[in-house]
C-alpha positions, 0 to 999 in steps of 0.5 A: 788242376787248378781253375785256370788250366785245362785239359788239352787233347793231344792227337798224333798227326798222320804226317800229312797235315792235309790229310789230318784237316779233311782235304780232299786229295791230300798227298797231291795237296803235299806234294804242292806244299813241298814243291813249292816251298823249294821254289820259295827257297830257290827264289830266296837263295838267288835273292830274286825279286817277285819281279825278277822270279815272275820272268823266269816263271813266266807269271805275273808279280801278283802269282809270284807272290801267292807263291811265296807266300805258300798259296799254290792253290791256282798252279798244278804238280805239273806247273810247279815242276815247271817251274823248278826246271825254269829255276834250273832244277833237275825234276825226276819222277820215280816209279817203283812197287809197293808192298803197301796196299796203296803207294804213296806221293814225296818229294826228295830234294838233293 
């Protein structure tokens, strides 16, 4: 090794990013990550302005655009739910057992 490289420690990732910087609750932080960036494609595939996007939602240009931009911190899984629906998505929530001793929280997209 030479002086100008370093050694770089290298963790394998739990598969939840939030989980892995600390966040309280981070599979609901996930599931917030995941809905919202389908509404971010939905708006994107539609070619809706923030604008145009607010009015389906219901929200103002400014929230639109945290959204778009990933900052879904102000709205909860259920407003975002919300929100797909406005968007013309069927939202399903399944309920099923687990051999795990705690369940776990995703999203599919069809």
């Amino acid at each position: 090794m030479n002086k100008t490289s370093r050694r770089i420690r290298v963790e394998q990732g739990s598969g939840n990013v939030f989980r892995d910087l600390g966040f309280p609750h981070p599979e609901r932080e996930q599931l917030k990550a995941d809905l919202t960036l389908q509404i971010y494609r939905l708006i994107r595939q539609r070619g809706l302005t923030q604008a145009e996007a607010g009015k389906i939602l219901g929200i103002r240009q400014p929230h639109v655009s945290a959204l778009v931009r990933g900052r879904s911190g102000a709205f909860s899984v259920e407003r975002l739910m919300q929100f797909l629906t406005a968007l013309g998505q069927d939202v399903q929530v399944t309920v099923r057992s687990t051999r795990k001793r705690q369940g776990e929280l995703s999203v599919v997209v069809r």
